[in-house]
C-alpha positions, 0 to 999 in steps of 0.5 A, spaced: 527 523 534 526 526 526 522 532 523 518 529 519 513 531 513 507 525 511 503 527 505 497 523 504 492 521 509 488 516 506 485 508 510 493 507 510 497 514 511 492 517 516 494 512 522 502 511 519 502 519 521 499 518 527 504 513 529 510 517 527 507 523 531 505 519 537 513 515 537 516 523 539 517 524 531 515 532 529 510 531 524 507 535 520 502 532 515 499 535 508 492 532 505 489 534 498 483 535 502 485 539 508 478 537 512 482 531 513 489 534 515 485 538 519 482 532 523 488 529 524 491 534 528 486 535 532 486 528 533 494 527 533 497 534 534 503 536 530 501 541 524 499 542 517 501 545 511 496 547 505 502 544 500 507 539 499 512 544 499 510 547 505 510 540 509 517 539 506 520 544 508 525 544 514 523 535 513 529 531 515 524 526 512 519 526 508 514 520 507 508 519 502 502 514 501 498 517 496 494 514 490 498 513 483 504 515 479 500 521 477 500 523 483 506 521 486 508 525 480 503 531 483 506 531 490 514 530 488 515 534 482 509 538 481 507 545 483 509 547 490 512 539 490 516 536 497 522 536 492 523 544 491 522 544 499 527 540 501 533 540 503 540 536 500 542 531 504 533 530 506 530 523 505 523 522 501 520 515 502 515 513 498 509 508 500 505 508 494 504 502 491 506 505 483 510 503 477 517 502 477 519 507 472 516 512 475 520 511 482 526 510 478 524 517 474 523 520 482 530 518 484 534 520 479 530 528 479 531 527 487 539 525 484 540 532 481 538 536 487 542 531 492 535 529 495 535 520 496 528 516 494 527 509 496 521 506 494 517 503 499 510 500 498 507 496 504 503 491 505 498 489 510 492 493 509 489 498 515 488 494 520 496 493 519 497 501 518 493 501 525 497 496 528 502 498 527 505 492 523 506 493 516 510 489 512 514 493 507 519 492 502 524 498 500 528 500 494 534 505 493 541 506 496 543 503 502 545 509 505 538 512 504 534 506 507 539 505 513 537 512 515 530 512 513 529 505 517 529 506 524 523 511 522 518 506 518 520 501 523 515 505 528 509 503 524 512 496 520 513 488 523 518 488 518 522 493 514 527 490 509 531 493 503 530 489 496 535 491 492 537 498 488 531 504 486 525 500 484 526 494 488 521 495 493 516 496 487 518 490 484 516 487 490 511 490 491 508 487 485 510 479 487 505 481 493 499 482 489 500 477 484 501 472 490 495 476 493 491 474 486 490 467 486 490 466 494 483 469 495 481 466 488 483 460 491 480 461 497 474 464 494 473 458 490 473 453 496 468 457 500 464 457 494 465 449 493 463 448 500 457 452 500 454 449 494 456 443 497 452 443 504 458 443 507 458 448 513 464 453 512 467 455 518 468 447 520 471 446 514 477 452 514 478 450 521 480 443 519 483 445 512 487 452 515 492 447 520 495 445 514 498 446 507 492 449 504 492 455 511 494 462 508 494 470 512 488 471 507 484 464 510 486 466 517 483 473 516 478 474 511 474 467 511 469 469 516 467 475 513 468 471 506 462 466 509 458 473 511 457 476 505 461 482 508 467 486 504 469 492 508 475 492 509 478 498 506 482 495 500 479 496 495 478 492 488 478 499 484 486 499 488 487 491 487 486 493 479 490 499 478 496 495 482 495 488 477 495 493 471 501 495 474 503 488 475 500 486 468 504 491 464 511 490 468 510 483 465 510 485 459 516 489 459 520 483 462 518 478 459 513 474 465 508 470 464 502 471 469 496 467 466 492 466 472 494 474 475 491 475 469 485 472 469 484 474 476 484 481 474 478 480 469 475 477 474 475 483 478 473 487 472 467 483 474 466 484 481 466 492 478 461 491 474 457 488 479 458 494 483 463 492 488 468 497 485 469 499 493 467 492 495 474 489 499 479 484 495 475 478 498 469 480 495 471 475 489 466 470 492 461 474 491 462 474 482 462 466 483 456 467 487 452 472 483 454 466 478 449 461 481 
């Protein structure tokens, strides 16, 4: 068992500590708004810091899953950052999904002060965090992963490096660009069936069992034909981590046409108020098209 420090208590952070904790790590957790770290360790145990510094400090492991670059940026680098609490030799393992320019920069400010920095975004939204059955997929030194990994596995289905610092972002972003046209496509069936008096749930159980099945299909069709979109990742989240995609395109040479496209029509799901609304709420933009 390892001390660990989780910065960052969100919809996917909150229930990944937990884990940790419950698994016999020693955790101690830091939250922005300390209401929240509060909460989880009446709820879990383990301890809270007030910086990220604090919750670094004594960290074989530090771990984050917070909103942005800047604010991985905040809680790496910033004032009272984990980087100036932790020791030589510690490990900080990163589950936000950012660009990879900041995660290289990351790693090599971690460099100059012997600390490793694997990049590790995850997929599976929170009823994986919940569950326990995150997919996730790293970058950095093998070295780093292999002694990070037996930690991540207590929350993960599947924990597997990619390549070198960046990799896992990388990854991350094949993720949600396959994610992008699935529910679009899955959006556009429903739509089509409804329009055509077709009841909808016969028809994803016939069309499911073969090649048109899919997890977002399995998990999110039902909801889709009830008008319900709560469930935690929201379209807000989707643009910001497209935008990544899109730009990252851009440097590489890749061409997204239909991620792009998506990524207006989610703009558009905004403008219709569902900025919290889930990523399957793109249905209701072809709905309110009627």
């Amino acid at each position: 068992m390892a001390k660990v420090a989780f910065l960052g208590l969100g919809v996917m952070g909150y229930p990944m500590a937990g884990h940790l904790q419950a698994a016999g790590h020693d955790v101690t957790v830091y939250n922005r708004t300390t209401a929240k770290a509060e909460a989880w360790v009446a709820q879990h145990g383990g301890a809270m810091a007030t910086t990220p510094k604090d919750a670094a400090e004594g960290a074989e492991f530090v771990m984050a899953c917070v909103g942005n670059d800047n604010d991985l940026r905040a809680v790496c680098t910033g004032d009272n950052g984990a980087f100036d609490g932790m020791a030589a030799g510690s490990v900080f393992v990163d589950h936000t999904t950012v660009s990879a320019k900041v995660t290289r920069e990351l790693y090599e400010a971690g460099l100059g002060q012997e600390i490793a920095f694997v990049d590790a975004p995850i997929s599976g939204g929170q009823a994986g965090a919940e569950n326990a059955v995150l997919s996730i997929m790293c970058g950095g030194d093998q070295v780093a992963y292999d002694a990070a990994e037996p930690v991540m596995q207590v929350y993960s289905k599947i924990c597997r490096r990619i390549g070198d610092s960046g990799a896992g972002q990388m990854t991350k972003m094949c993720n949600q660009i396959a994610i992008a046209g699935l529910v679009q496509g899955l959006s556009e069936a429903l739509h089509f069936a409804e329009k055509a008096g077709l009841d909808g749930r016969a028809v994803v159980e016939v069309i499911s069992q073969g090649a048109a099945g899919s997890w977002q299909m399995a998990n999110r069709y039902e909801t889709m034909l009830d008008d319900h979109f709560e469930h935690g990742f929201a379209v807000d989240w989707m643009r910001k981590d497209l935008g990544i995609c899109l730009n990252t395109a851009n440097e590489t040479g890749a061409s997204l046409p239909v991620t792009a496209l998506v990524d207006q029509f989610y703009k558009d799901v905004q403008k219709l108020g569902g900025g919290r609304w889930d990523t399957s709420s793109l249905i209701k933009r072809l709905r309110a098209l009627d």
